[in-house]
Biopython code that builds the backbone (N, CA, C, O; Angstrom):
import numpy as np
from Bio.PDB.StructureBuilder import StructureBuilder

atoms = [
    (1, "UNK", "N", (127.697, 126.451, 203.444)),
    (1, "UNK", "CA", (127.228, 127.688, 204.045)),
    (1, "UNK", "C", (125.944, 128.074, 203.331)),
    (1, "UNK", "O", (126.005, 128.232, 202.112)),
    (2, "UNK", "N", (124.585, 128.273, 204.074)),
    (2, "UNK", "CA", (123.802, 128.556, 203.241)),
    (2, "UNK", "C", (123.578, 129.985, 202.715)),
    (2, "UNK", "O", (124.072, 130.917, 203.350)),
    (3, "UNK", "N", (122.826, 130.235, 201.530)),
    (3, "UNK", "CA", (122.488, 131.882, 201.019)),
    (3, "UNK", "C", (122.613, 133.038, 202.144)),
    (3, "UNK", "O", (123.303, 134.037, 201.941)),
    (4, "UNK", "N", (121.915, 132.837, 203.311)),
    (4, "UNK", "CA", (122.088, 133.918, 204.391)),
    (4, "UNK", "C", (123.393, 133.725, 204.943)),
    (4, "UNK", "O", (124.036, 134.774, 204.989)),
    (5, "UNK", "N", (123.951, 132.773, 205.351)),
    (5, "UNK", "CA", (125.190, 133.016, 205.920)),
    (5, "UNK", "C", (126.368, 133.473, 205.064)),
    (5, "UNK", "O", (127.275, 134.228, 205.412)),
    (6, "UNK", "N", (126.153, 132.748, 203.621)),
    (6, "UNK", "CA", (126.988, 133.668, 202.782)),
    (6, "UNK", "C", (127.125, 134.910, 202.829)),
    (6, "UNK", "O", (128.148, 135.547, 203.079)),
    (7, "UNK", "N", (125.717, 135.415, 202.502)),
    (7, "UNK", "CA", (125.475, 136.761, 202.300)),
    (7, "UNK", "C", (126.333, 137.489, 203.385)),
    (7, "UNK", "O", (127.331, 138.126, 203.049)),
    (8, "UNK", "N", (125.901, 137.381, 204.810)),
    (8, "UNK", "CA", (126.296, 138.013, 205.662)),
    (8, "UNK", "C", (128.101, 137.356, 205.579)),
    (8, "UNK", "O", (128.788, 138.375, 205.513)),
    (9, "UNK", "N", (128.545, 136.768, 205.571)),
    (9, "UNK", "CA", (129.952, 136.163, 205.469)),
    (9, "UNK", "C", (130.636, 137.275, 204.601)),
    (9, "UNK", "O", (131.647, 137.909, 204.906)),
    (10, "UNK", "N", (129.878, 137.391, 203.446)),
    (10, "UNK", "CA", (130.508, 138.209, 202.624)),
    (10, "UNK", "C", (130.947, 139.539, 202.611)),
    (10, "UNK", "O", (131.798, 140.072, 201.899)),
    (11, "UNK", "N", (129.962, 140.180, 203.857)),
    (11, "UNK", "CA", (129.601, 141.331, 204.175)),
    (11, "UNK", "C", (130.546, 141.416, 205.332)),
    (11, "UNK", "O", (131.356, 142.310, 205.084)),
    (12, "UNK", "N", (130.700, 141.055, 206.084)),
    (12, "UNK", "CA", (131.969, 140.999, 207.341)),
    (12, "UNK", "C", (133.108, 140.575, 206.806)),
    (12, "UNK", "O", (134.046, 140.934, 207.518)),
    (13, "UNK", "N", (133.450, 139.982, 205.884)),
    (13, "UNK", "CA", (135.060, 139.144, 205.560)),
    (13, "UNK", "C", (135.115, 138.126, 205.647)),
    (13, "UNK", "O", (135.770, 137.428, 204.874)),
    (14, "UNK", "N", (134.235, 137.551, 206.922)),
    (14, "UNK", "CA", (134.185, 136.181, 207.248)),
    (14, "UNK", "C", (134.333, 134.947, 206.369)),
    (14, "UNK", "O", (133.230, 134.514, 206.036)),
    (15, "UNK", "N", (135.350, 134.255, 205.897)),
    (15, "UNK", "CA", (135.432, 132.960, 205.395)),
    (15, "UNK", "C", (135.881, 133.275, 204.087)),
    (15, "UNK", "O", (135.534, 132.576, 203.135)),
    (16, "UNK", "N", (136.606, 134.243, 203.953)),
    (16, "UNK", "CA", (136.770, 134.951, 202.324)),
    (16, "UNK", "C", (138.113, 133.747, 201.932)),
    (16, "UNK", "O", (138.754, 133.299, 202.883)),
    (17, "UNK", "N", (138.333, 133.453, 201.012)),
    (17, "UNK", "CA", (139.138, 132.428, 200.219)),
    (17, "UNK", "C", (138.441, 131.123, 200.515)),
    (17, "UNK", "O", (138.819, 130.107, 199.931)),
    (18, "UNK", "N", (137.363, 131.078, 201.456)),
    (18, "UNK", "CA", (136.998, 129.580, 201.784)),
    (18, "UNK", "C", (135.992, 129.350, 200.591)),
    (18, "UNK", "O", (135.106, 130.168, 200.346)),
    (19, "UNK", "N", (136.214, 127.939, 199.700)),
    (19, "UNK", "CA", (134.443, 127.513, 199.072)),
    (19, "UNK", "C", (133.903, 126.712, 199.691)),
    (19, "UNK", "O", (134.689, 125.929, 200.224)),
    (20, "UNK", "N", (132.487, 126.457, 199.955)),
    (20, "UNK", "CA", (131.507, 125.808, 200.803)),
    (20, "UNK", "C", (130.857, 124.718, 199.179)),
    (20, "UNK", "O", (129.757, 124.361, 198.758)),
    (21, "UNK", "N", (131.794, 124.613, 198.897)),
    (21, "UNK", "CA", (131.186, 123.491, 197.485)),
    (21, "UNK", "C", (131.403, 122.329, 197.707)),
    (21, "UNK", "O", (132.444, 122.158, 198.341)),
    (22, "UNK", "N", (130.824, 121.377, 197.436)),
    (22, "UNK", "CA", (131.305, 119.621, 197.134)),
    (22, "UNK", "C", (132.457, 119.471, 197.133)),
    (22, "UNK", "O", (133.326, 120.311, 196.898)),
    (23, "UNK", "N", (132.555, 118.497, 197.369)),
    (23, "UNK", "CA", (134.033, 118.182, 196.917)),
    (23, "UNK", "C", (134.294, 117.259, 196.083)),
    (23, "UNK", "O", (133.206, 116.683, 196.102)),
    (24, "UNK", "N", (134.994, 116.614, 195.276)),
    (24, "UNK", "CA", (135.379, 116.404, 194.523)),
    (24, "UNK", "C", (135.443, 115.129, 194.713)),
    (24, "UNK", "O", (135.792, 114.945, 195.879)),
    (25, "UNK", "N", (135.262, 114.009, 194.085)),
    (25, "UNK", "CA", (134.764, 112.447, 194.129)),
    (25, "UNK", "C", (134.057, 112.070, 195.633)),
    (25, "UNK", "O", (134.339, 111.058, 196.276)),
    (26, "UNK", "N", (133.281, 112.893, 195.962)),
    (26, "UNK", "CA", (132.293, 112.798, 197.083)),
    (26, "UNK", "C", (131.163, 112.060, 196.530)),
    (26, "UNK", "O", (130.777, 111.796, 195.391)),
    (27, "UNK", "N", (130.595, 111.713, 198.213)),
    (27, "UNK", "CA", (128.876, 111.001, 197.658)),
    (27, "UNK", "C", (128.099, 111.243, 197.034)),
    (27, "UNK", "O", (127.490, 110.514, 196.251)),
    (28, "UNK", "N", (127.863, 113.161, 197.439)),
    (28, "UNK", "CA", (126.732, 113.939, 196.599)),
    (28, "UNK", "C", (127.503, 113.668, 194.689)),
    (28, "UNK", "O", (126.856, 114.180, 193.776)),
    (29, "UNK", "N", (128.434, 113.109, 194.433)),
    (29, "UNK", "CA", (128.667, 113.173, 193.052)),
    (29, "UNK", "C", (127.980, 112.088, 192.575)),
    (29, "UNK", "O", (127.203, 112.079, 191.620)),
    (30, "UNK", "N", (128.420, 110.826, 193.547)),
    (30, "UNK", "CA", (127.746, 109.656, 192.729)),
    (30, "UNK", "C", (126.317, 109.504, 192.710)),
    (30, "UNK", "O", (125.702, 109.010, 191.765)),
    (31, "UNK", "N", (125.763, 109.966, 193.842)),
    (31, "UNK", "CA", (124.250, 110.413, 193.776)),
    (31, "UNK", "C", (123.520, 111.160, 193.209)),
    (31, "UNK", "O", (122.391, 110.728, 192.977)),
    (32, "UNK", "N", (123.793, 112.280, 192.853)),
    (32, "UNK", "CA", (123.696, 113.278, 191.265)),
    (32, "UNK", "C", (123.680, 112.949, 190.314)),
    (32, "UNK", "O", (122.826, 113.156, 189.453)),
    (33, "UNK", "N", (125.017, 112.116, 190.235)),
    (33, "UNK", "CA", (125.553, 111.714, 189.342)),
    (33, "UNK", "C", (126.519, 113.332, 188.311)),
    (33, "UNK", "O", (126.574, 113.539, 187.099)),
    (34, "UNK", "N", (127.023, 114.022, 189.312)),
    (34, "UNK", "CA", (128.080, 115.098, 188.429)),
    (34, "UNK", "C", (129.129, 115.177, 189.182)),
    (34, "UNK", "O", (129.334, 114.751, 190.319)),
    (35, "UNK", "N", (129.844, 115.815, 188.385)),
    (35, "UNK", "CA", (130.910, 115.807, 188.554)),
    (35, "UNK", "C", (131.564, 117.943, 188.864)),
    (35, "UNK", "O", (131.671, 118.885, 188.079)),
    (36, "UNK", "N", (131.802, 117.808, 190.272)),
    (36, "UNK", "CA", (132.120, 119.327, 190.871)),
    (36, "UNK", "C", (133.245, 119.844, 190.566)),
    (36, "UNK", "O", (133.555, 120.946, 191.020)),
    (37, "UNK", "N", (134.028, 119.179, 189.780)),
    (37, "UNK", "CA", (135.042, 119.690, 190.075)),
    (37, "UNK", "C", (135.280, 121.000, 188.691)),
    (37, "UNK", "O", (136.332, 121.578, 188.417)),
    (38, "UNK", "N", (134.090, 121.146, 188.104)),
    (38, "UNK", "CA", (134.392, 122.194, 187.409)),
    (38, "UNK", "C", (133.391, 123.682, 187.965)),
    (38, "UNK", "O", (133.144, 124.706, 187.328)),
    (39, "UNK", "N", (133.044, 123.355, 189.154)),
    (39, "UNK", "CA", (132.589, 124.610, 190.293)),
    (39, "UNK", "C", (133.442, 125.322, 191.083)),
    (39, "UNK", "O", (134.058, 125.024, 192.106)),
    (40, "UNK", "N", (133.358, 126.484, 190.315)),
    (40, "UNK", "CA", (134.135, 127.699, 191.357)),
    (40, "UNK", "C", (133.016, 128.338, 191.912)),
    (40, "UNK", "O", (131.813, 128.097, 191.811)),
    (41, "UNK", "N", (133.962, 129.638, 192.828)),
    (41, "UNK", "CA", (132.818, 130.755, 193.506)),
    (41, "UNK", "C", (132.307, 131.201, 192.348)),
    (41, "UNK", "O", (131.128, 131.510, 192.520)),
    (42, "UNK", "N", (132.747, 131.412, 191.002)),
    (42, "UNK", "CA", (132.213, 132.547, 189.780)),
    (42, "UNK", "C", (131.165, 131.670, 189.227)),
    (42, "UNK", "O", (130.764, 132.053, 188.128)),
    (43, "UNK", "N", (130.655, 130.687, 189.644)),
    (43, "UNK", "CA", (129.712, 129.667, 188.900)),
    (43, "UNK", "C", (128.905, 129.891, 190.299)),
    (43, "UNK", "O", (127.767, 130.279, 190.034)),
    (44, "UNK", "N", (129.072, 129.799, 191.375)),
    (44, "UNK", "CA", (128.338, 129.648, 192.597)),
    (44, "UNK", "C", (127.539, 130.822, 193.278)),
    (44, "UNK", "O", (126.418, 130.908, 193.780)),
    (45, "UNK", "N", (128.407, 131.540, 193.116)),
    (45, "UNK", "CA", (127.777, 133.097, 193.500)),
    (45, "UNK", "C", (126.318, 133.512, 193.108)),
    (45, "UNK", "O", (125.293, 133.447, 193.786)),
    (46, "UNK", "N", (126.486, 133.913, 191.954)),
    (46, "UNK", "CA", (125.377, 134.425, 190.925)),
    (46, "UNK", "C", (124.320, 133.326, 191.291)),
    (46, "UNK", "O", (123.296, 133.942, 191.590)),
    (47, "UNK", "N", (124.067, 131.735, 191.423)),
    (47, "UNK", "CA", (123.024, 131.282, 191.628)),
    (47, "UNK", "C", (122.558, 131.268, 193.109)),
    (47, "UNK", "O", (121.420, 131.001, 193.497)),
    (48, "UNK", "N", (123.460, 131.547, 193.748)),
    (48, "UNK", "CA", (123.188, 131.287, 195.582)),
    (48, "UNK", "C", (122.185, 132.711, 195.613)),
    (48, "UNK", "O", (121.201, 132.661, 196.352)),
    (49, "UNK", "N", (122.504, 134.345, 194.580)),
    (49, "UNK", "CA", (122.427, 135.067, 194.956)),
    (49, "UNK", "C", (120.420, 134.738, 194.471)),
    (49, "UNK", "O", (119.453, 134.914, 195.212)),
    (50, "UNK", "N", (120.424, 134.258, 193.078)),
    (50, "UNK", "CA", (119.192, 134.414, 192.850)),
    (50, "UNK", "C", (118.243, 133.663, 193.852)),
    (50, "UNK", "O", (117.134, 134.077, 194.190)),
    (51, "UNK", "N", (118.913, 132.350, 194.333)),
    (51, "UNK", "CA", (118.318, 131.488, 195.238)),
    (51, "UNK", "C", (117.875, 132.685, 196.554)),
    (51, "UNK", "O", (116.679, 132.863, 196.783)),
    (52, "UNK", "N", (118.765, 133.326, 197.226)),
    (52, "UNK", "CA", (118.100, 133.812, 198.137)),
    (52, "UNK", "C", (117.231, 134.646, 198.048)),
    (52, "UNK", "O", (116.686, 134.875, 199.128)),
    (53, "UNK", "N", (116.734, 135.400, 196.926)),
    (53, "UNK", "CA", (115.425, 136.324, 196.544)),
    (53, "UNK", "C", (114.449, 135.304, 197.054)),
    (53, "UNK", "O", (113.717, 135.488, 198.027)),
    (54, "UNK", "N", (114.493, 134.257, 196.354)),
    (54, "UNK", "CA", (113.207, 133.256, 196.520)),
    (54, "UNK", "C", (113.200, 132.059, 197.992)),
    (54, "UNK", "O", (112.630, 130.970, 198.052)),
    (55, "UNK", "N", (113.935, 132.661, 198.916)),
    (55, "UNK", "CA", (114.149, 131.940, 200.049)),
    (55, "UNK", "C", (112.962, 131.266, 200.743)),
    (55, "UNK", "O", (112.606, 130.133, 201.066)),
    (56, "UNK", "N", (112.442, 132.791, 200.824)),
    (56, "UNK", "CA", (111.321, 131.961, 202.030)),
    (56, "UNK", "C", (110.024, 131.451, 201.513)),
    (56, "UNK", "O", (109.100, 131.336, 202.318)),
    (57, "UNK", "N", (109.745, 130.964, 199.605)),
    (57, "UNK", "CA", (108.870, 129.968, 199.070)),
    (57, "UNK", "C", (109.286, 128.728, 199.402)),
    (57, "UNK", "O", (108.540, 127.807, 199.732)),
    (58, "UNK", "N", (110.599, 128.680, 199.313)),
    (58, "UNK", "CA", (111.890, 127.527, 198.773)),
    (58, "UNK", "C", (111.568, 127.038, 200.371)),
    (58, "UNK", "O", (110.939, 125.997, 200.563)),
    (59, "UNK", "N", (112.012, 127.809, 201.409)),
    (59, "UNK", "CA", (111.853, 127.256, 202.964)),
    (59, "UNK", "C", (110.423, 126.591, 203.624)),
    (59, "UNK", "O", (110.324, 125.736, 204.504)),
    (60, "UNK", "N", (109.552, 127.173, 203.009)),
    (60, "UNK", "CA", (107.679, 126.951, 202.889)),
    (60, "UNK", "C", (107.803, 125.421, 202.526)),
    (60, "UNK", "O", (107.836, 124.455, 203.287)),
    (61, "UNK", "N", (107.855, 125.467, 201.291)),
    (61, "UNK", "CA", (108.115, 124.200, 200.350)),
    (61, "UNK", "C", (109.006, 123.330, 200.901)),
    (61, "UNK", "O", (108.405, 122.319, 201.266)),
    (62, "UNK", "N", (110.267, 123.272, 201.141)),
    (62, "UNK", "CA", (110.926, 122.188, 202.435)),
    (62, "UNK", "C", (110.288, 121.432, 203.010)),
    (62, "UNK", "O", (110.145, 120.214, 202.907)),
    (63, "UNK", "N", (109.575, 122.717, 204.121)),
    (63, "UNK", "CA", (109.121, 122.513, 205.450)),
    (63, "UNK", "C", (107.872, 121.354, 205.360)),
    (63, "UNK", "O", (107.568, 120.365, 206.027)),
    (64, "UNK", "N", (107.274, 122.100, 204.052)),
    (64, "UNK", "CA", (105.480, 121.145, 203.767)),
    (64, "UNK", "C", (106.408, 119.614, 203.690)),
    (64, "UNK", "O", (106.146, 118.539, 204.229)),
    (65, "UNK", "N", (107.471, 119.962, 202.879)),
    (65, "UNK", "CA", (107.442, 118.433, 202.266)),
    (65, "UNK", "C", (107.779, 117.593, 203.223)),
    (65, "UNK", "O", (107.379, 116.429, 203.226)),
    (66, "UNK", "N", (108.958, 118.351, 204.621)),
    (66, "UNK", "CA", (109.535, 116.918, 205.636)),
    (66, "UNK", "C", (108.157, 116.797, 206.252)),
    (66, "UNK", "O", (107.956, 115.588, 206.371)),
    (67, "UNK", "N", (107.081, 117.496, 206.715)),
    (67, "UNK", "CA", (106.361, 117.305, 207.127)),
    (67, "UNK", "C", (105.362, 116.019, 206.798)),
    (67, "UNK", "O", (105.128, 115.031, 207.494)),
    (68, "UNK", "N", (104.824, 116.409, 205.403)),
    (68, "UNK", "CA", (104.481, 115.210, 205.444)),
    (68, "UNK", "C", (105.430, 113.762, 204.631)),
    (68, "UNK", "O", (104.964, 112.658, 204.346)),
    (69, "UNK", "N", (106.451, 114.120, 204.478)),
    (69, "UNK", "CA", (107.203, 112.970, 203.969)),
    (69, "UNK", "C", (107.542, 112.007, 205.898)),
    (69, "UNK", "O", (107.339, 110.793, 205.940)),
    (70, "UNK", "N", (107.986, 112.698, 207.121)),
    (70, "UNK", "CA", (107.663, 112.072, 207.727)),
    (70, "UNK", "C", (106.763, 112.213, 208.834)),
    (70, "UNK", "O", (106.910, 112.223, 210.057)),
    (71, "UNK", "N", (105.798, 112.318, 208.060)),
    (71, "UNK", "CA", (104.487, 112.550, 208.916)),
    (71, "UNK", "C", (104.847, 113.147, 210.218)),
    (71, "UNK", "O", (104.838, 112.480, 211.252)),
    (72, "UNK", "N", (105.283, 114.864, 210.163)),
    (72, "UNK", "CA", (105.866, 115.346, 211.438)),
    (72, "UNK", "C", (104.228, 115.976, 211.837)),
    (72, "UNK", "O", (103.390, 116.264, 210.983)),
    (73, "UNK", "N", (104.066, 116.076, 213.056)),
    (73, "UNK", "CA", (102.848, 117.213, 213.490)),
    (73, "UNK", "C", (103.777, 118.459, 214.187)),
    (73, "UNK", "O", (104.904, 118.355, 214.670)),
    (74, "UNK", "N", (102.972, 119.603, 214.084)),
    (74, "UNK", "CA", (103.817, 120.855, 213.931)),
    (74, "UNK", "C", (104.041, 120.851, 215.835)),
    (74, "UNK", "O", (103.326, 120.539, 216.788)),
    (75, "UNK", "N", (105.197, 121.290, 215.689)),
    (75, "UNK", "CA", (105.077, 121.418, 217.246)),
    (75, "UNK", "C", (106.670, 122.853, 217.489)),
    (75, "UNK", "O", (107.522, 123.099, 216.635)),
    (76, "UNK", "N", (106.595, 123.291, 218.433)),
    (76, "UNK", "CA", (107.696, 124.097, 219.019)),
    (76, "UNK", "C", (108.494, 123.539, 219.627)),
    (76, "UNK", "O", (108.050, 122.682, 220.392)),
    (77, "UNK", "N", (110.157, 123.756, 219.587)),
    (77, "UNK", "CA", (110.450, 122.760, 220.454)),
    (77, "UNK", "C", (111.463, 124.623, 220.964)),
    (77, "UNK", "O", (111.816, 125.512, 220.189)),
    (78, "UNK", "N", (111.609, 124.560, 222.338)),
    (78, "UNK", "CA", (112.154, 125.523, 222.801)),
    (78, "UNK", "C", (113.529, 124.887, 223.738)),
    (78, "UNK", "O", (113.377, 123.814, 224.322)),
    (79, "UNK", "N", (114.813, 125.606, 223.824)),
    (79, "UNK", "CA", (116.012, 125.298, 224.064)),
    (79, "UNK", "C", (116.675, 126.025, 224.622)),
    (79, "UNK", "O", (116.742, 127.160, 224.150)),
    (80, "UNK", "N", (117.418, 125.731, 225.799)),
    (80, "UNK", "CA", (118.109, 126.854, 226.731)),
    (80, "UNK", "C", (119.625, 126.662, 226.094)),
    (80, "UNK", "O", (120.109, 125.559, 226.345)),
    (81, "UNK", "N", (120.148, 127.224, 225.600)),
    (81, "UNK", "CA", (121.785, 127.686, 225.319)),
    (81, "UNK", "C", (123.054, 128.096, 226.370)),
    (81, "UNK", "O", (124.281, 128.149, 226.277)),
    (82, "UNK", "N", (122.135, 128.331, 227.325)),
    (82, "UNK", "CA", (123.087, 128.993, 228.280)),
    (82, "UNK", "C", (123.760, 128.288, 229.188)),
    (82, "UNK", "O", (123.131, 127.262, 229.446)),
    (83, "UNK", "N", (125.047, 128.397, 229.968)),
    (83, "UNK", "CA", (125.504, 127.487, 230.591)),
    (83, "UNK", "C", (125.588, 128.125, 232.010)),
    (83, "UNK", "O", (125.760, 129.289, 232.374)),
    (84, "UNK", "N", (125.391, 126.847, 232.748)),
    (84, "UNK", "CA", (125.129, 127.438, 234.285)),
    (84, "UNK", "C", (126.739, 127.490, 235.096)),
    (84, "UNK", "O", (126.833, 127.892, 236.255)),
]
sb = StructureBuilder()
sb.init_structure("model")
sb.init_model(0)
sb.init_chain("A")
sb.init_seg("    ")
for serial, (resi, resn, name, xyz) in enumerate(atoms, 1):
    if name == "N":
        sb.init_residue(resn, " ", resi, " ")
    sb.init_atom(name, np.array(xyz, "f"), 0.0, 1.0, " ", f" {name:<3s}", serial, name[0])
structure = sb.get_structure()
């Protein structure tokens, strides 16, 4: 769940007892190389919270990098949701 959806999750009830953490002898471990299983919400919280102050540098910075990591050109892509 990312910083905004937390946030707001937290704020409605939504998903309360759920953690959105790794799991435990997963890929992201051997690729890290750590080990999650000593992550709770009381370790997770406090950094998700500082992370979202600095969101929209962090989202800037992403964006530059898929861009040119795969040479995207900027474009809009627009999408109908609705069902007929």
């Amino acid at each position: 769940m990312g910083c905004r959806n937390r946030t707001e999750a937290r704020q409605s009830g939504v998903g309360e007892g759920k953690s959105q953490k790794p799991e435990e002898g997963s890929e992201l471990e051997d690729i890290l190389k750590q080990n999650f299983g000593q992550l709770n919400d009381d370790r997770l919280y406090p950094n998700m919270d500082r992370l979202y102050g600095k969101r929209a540098p962090i989202e800037a910075a992403l964006c530059g990098k898929e861009i040119t990591l795969f040479s995207l050109k900027e474009s809009i892509l627009l999408y109908d949701l609705t069902s007929t």
